[in-house]
C-alpha positions as CSV (number, residue, x, y, z in Angstrom):
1,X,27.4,-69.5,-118.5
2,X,28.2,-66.6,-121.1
3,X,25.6,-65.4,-123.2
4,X,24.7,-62.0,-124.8
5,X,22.3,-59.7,-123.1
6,X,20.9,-55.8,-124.3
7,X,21.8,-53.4,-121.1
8,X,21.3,-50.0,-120.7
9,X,23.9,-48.0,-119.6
10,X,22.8,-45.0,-118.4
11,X,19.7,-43.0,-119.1
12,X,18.3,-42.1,-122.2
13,X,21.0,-44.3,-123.9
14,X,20.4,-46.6,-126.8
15,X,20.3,-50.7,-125.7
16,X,23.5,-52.5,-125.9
17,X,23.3,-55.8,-126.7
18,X,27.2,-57.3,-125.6
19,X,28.4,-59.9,-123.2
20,X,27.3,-61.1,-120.1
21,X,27.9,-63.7,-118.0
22,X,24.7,-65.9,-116.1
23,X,25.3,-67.4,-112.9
24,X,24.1,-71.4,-112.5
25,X,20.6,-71.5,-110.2
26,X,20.6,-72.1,-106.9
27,X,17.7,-73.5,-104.7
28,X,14.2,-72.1,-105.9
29,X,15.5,-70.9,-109.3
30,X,15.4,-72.0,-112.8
31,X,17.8,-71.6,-116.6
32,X,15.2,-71.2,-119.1
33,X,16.7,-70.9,-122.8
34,X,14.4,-68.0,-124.0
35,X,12.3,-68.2,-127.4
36,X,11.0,-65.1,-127.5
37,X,10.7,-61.7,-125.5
38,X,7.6,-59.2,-125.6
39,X,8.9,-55.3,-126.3
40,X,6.6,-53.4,-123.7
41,X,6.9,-49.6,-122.8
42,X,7.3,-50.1,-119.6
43,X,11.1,-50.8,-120.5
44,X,11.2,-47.6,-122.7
45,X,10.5,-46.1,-118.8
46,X,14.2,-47.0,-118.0
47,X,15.6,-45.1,-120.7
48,X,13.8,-42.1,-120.1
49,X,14.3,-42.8,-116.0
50,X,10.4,-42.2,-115.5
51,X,10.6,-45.8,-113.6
52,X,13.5,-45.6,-111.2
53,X,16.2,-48.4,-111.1
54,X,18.1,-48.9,-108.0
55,X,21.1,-48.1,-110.4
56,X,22.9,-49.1,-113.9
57,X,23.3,-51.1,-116.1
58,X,20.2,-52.9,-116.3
59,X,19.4,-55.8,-118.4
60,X,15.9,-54.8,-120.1
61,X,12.7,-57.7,-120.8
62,X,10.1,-58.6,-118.7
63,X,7.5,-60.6,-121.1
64,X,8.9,-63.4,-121.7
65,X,8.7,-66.7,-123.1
66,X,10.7,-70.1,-123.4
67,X,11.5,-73.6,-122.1
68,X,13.1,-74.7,-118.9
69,X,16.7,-75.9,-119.3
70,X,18.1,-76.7,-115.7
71,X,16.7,-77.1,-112.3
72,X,18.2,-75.7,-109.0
73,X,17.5,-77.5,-105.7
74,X,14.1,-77.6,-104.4
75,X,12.0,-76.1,-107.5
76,X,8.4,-78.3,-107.1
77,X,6.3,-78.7,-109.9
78,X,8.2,-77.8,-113.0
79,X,10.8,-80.3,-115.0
80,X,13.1,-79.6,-117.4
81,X,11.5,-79.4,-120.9
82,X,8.5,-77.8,-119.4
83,X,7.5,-74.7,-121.5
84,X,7.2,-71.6,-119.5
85,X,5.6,-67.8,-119.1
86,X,7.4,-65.1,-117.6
87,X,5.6,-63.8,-114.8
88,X,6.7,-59.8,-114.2
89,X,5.1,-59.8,-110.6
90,X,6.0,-63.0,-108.6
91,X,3.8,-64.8,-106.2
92,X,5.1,-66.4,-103.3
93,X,1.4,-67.4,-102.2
94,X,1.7,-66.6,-98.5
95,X,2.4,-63.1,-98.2
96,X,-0.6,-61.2,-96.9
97,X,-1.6,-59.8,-100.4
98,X,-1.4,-63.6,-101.7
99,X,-3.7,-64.7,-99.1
100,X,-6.1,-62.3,-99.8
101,X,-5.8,-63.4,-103.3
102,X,-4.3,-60.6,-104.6
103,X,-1.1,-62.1,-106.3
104,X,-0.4,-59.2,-108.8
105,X,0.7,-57.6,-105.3
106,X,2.8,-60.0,-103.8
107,X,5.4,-58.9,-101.4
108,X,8.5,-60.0,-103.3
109,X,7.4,-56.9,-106.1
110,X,9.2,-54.8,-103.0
111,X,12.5,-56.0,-104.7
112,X,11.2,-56.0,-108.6
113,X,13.7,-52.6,-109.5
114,X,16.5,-54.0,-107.1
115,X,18.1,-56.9,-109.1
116,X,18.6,-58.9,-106.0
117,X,17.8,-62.0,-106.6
118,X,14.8,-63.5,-104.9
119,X,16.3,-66.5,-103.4
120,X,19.5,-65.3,-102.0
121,X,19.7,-61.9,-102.4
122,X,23.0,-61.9,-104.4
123,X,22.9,-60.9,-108.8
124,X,22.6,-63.2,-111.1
125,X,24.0,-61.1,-114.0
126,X,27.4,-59.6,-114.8
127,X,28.2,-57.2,-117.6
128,X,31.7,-56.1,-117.9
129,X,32.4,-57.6,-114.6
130,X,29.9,-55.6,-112.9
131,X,26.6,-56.3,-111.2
132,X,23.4,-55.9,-114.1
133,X,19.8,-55.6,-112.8
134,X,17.3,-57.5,-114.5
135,X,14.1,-55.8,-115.0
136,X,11.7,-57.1,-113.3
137,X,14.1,-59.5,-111.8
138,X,13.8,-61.6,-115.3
139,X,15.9,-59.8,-118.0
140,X,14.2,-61.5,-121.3
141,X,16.5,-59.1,-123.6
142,X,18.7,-62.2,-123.4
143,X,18.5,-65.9,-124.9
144,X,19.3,-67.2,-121.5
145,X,17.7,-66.6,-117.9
146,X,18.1,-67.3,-114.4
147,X,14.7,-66.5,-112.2
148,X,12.8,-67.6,-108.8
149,X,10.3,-69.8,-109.7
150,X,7.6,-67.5,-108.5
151,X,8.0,-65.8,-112.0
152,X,7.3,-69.1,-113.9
153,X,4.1,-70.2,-115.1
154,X,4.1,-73.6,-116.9
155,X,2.1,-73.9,-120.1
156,X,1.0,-76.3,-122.3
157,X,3.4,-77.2,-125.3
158,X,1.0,-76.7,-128.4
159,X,1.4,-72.6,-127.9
160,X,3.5,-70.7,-130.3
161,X,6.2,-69.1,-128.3
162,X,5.6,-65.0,-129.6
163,X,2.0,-66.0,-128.8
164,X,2.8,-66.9,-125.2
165,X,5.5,-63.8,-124.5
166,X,2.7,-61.3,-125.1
167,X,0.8,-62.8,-121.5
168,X,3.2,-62.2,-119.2
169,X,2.6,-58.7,-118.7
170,X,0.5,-56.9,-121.8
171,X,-2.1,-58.9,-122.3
172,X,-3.6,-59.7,-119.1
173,X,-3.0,-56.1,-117.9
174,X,-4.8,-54.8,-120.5
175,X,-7.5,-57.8,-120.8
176,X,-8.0,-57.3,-116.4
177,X,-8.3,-53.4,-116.8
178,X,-11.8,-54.0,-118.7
179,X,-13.2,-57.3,-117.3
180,X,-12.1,-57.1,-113.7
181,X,-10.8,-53.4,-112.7
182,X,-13.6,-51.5,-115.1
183,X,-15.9,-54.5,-115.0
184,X,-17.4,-53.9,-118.1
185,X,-21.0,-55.1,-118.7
186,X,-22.9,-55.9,-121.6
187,X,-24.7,-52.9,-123.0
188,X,-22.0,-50.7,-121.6
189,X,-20.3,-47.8,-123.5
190,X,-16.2,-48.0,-122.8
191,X,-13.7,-45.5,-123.5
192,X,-9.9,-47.0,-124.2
193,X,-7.7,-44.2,-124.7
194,X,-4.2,-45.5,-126.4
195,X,-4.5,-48.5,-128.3
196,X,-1.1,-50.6,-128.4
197,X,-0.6,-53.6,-126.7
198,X,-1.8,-53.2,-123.4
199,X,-4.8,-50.6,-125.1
200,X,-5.8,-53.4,-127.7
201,X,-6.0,-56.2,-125.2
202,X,-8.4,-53.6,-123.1
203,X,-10.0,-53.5,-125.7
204,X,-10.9,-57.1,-126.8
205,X,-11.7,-57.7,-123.2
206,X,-14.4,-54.9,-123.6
207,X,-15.8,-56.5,-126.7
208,X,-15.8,-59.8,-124.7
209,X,-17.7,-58.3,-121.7
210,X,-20.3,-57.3,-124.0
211,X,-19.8,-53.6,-124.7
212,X,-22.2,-52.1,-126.7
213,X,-19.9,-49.5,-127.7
214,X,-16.1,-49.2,-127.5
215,X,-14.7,-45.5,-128.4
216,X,-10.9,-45.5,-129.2
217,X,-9.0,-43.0,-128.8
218,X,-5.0,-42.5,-130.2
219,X,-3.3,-40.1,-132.1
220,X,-1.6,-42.7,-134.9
221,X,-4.7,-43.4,-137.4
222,X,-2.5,-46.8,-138.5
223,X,-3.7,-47.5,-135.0
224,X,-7.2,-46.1,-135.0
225,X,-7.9,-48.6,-138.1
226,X,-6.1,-51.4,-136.3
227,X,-8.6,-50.7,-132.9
228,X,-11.5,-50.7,-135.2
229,X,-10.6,-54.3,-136.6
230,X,-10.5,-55.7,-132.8
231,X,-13.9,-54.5,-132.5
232,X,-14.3,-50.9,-131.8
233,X,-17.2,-49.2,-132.7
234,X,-15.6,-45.8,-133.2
235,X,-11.9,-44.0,-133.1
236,X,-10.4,-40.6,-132.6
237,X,-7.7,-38.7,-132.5
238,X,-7.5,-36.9,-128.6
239,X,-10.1,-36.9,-126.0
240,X,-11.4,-33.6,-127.2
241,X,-12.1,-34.7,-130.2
242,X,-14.2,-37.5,-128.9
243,X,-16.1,-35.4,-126.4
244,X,-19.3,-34.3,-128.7
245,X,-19.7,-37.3,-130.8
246,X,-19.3,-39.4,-127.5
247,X,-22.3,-37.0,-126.0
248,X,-24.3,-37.6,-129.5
249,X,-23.8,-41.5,-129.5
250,X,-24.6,-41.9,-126.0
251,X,-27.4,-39.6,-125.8
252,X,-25.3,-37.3,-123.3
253,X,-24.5,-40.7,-120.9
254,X,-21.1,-40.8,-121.9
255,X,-19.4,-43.9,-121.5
256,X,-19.9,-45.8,-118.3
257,X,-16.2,-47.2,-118.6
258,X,-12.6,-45.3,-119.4
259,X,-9.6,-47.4,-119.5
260,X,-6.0,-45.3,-119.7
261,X,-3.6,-47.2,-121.8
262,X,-1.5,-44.6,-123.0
263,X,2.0,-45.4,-123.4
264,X,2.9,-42.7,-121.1
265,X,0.9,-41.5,-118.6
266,X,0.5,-37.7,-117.6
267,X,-1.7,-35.8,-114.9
268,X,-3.8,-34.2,-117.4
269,X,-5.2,-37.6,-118.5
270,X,-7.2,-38.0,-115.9
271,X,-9.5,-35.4,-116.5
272,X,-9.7,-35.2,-120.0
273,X,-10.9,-39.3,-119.5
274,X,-13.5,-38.3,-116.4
275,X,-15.2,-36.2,-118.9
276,X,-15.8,-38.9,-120.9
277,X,-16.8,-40.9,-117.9
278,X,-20.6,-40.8,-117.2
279,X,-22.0,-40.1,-113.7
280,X,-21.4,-43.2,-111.0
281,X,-18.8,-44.2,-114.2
282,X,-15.5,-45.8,-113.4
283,X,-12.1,-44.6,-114.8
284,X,-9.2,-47.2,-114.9
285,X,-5.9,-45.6,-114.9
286,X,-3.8,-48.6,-116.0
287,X,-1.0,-46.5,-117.9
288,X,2.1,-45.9,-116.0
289,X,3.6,-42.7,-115.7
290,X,7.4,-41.1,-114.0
291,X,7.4,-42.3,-110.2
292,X,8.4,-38.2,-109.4
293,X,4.9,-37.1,-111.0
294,X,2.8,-36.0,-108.3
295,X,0.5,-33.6,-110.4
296,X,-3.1,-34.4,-111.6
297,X,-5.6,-32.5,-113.2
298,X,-9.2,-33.3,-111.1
299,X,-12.5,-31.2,-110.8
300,X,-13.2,-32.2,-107.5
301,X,-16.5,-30.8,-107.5
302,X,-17.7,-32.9,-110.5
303,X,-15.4,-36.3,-109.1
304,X,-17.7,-36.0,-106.2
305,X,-21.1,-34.8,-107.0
306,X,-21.2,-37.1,-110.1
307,X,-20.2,-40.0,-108.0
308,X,-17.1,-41.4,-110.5
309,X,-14.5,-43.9,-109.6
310,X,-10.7,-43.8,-109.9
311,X,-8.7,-47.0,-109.7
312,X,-4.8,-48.4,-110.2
313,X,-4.7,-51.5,-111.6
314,X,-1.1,-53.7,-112.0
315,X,-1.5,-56.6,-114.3
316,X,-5.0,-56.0,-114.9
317,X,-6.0,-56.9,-111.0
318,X,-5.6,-60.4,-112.0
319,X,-3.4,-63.6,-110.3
320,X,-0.7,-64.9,-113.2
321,X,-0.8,-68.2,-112.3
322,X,-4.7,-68.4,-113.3
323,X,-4.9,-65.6,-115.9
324,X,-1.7,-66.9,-118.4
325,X,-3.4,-69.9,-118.6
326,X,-6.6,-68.5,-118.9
327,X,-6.2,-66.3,-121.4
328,X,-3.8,-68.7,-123.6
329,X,-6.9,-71.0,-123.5
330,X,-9.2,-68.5,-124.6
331,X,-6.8,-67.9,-127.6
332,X,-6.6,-71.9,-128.7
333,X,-10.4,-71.7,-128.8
334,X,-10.3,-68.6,-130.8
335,X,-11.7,-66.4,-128.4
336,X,-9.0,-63.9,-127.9
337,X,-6.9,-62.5,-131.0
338,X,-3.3,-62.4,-130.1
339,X,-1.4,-63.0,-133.2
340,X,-3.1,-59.7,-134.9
341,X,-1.4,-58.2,-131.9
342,X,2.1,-59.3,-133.4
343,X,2.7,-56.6,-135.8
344,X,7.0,-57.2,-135.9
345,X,9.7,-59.4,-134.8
346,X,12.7,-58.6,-134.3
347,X,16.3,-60.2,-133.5
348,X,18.1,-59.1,-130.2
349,X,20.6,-57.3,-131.8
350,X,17.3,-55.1,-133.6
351,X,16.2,-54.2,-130.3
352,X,16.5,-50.3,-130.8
353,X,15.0,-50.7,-133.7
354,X,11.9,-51.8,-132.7
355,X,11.6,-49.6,-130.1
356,X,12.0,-47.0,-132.3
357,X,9.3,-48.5,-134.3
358,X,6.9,-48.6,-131.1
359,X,7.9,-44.6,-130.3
360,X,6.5,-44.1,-134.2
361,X,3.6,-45.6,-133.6
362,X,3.8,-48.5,-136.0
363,X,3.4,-51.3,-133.7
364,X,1.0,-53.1,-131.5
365,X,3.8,-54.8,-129.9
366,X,7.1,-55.5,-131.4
367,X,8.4,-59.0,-130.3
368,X,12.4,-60.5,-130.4
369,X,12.3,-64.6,-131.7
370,X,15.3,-66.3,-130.4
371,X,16.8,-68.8,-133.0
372,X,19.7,-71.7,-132.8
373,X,22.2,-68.9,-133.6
374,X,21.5,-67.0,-130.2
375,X,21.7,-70.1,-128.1
């Protein structure tokens, strides 16, 4: 089928929203007619190349939401009509990393930057009659899709669609970084440094661990206020600004938790957030930064002596096929805020737009709403 699609071109180039043509699925893959599309930073990395595509163009989107509009062959336990998550990490469910129960590291993510589709190995997309790579191997910049149906989660119909987008990637990244990856207790003092979508839902997962104090850190004070109505206790501006009133408040403990959320990561981060991090602490670098960046700043001697963890965390260590669900029930019983998180929407053809508004700090997370028009 045709259909319209924003591609990127080349790097550091503006989306272009033109064109393309969808091919029907084949055996394991699904046509989902998309209601609306998450705008995450990670697909900022493309433009600026600090996450690596096998080449151009490339279709952008990864969070996702929508409802399923044709079957291929041999797809078990999802119908048409069904209303669906975008998964960015597929699980097949067998793969060593699967069995171990470690879905967020499946083995099919090996081909997540190629655009070779998962059941055949051939692209679904065309642009301009050449080959487009969907990120993530989903594409959501687009009102239709064609994915494996190891990226689809089914969800139940009562869940607004912008609601649903945001827990396909953001959400439970963020959400996992503080209750599973940090493991935040109650009583505890956390540090989230960057508060936008993946930062705030760090956040409200501290608050539901029980953290006696949350310390936000970001430079955009809109954002600081914002972090402070999710339930932090305090906000700054940098790290170093947060150093002595951190040592005050915790009676020189610091905070036994730091989660990076920064929209981009850099080297230097994990030091400044080690200092903040109290002895036997744990720092959670969930942020992502260029894949040639091999520098960090580290005091070895105090990593050591004070005993401090460093961990990597994709989508928050968690499995999607239990967290999306999870967390999309915590929000119908009111437990987890999402649509506070929902500062914009946006239509496709606004997409540079709203990234430009993400870049100026102005939103949590920007989302595009599909309408009859696009389909």
């Amino acid at each position: 089928m045709k259909t319209k699609g924003a591609i990127l071109w080349g790097l550091n180039e503006p989306w272009s929203v033109e064109e393309i043509e969808i091919g029907d699925p084949v055996a394991g893959e699904v046509q989902i007619r998309m209601e609306a599309a998450g705008m995450c930073h990670s697909d900022h990395h493309i433009v600026t190349g600090s996450m690596p595509m096998a080449s151009f163009p490339v279709m952008g989107g990864h969070e996702g939401s929508g409802v399923i509009t044709k079957l291929g062959p041999e797809v078990k336990g999802l119908e048409v009509g069904d209303h669906v998550v975008l998964s960015f990490v597929p699980a097949c469910g067998r793969c060593p990393a699967c069995s171990a129960g470690h879905q967020n590291l499946c083995d099919l993510g090996m081909g997540l930057l190629s655009g070779l589709a998962i059941s055949d190995g051939t692209f679904r997309i065309h642009a301009r009659g050449e080959n487009v790579i969907p990120m993530c191997l989903l594409g959501t910049f687009s009102p239709y899709m064609v994915v494996h149906e190891t990226s689809v989660v089914k969800i139940d119909k009562d869940i607004p669609f912008d609601v649903a987008a945001l827990v396909g990637c953001g959400v439970p990244t963020g959400w996992g970084s503080a209750t599973r990856m940090a493991e935040v207790k109650p009583g505890e003092s956390v540090v989230i440094m960057g508060v936008g979508g993946v930062g705030m839902s760090a956040l409200q997962g501290a608050v539901a661990s029980g953290a006696r104090q949350i310390f936000a850190i970001d430079p955009v004070p809109w954002k600081r206020e914002q972090a402070l109505k999710f339930g932090a206790t305090h906000a700054f501006e940098s790290a170093a600004a947060a150093i002595e009133p951190i040592i005050a408040l915790t009676n020189g403990l610091m905070a036994q938790k730091t989660i990076i959320t920064v929209g981009e990561m850099h080297g230097e981060y994990v030091e400044e957030a080690l200092l903040l991090t109290s002895k036997f602490g744990t720092c959670v670098v969930t942020a992502m930064g260029a894949m040639t960046d091999m520098d960090v700043k580290l005091n070895l001697f105090l990593f050591s002596m004070l005993q401090k963890d460093l961990k990597g965390t994709i989508f928050g260590g968690g499995n999607a096929r239990v967290e999306i669900p999870n967390l999309l029930a915590m929000y119908k019983s009111g437990q987890l805020n999402l649509d506070d998180m929902i500062t914009r929407t946006y239509s496709l053809e606004g997409v540079n737009d709203g990234y430009q508004d993400m870049l100026d700090g102005k939103n949590i997370r920007g989302v595009i709403r599909y309408t009859e028009a696009d389909w």
